[in-house]
C-alpha positions, 0 to 999 in steps of 0.5 A: 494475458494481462487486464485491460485498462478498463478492467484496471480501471474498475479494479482500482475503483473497488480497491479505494472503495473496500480497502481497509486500512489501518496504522499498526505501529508509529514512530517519528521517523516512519509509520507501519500500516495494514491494508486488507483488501479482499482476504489479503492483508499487505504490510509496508512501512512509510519512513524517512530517510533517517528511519528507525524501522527495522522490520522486513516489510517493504519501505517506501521513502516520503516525508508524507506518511498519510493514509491517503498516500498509503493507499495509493502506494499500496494500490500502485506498488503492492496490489496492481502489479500482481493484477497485471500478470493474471 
């Protein structure tokens, strides 16, 4: 049975509170970054289109490369979707 909205909710509150984010490598063209949010850590890139990245952690395509913007697609793309299947 999947969370419900409140629980998400509430979820999403820690996440932003506790998260710990931190930029691991930086390039014109893209940024790597960390986030450990309760004993897990989950790796992603922010790049443009053009980008040098050459690693295999997912990629997220902004010209926007902010840790606030980080986090939200973190939360969004990483963490809430394996929320939603326990």
């Amino acid at each position: 049975m999947g969370r419900t909205r409140k629980e998400l909710y509430d979820l999403a509150n820690h996440f932003y509170l506790n998260a710990q984010i931190e930029r691991i490598a930086h390039d014109p063209t893209y940024n790597l970054y960390k986030v450990v949010y309760e004993g897990d850590s989950y790796y992603f890139c922010l790049c443009n289109r053009k980008h040098r990245y050459t690693g295999t952690h997912p990629k997220f395509y902004f010209t926007n490369k902010s840790e606030k913007l980080a986090l939200n697609l973190c939360w969004k793309k990483l963490v809430e979707p394996t929320l939603k299947q326990n």
